[in-house]
C-alpha positions, -999 to 999 in steps of 0.1 A, spaced: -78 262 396 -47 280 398 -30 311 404 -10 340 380 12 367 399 31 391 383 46 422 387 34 458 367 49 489 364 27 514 347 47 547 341 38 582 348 1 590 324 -6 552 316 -38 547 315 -57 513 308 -87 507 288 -121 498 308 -124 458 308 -130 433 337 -123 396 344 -148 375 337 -140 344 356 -111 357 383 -106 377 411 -77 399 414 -59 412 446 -30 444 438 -5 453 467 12 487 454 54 489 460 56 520 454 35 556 436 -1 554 433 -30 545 409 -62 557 407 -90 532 400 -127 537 384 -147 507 393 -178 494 395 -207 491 367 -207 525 352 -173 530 368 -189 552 395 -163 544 424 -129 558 422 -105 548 448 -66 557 447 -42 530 463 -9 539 475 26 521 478 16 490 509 -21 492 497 -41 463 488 -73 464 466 -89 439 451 -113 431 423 -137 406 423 -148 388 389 -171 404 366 -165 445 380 -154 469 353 -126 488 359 -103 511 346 -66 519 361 -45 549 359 -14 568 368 -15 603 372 13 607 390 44 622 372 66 590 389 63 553 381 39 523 398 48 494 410 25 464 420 22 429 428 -10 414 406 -22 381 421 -50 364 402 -74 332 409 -70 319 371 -35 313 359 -46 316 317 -58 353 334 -56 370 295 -83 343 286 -112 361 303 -109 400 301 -130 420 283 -126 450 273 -152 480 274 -147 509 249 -177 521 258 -171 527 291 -137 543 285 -152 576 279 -168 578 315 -133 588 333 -120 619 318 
């Protein structure tokens, strides 16, 4: 048991690969921009969270993060597992779902 926090900027076009966490939850408050996230098994659900959002991501959903804006993002990631790195995997072949 445990927890990780840190803090991620993503700049303007970042874009992650698809992966999930296989054994943690994870909660994101934005500071400031916006990222839209693809979620869910076939990374059907797109939501976009703003600067004082919160979203979170429970273990085991496959998602995919992005910045579109042309500014940077700023969150707070909190997670349930403080060796977090240990359990993502990623999902190339979901990657190709969000254009």
């Amino acid at each position: 048991s445990g927890i990780c926090m840190h803090l991620l900027t993503m700049p303007p076009g970042a874009r992650a690969k698809a992966h999930m966490h296989e054994s943690h939850e994870t909660a994101i408050y934005v500071l400031s921009g916006e990222v839209h996230t693809w979620y869910g098994d076939r990374l059907e659900h797109h939501i976009v969270v703003k600067a004082g959002d919160l979203f979170y991501i429970p273990a085991g959903v496959p998602h995919l993060p992005a910045n579109l804006s042309g500014a940077p993002s700023s969150a707070v990631i909190a997670r349930t597992d403080p060796n977090e790195q240990e359990s993502v995997v990623l999902l190339p072949e979901l990657d190709g779902l969000v254009a």
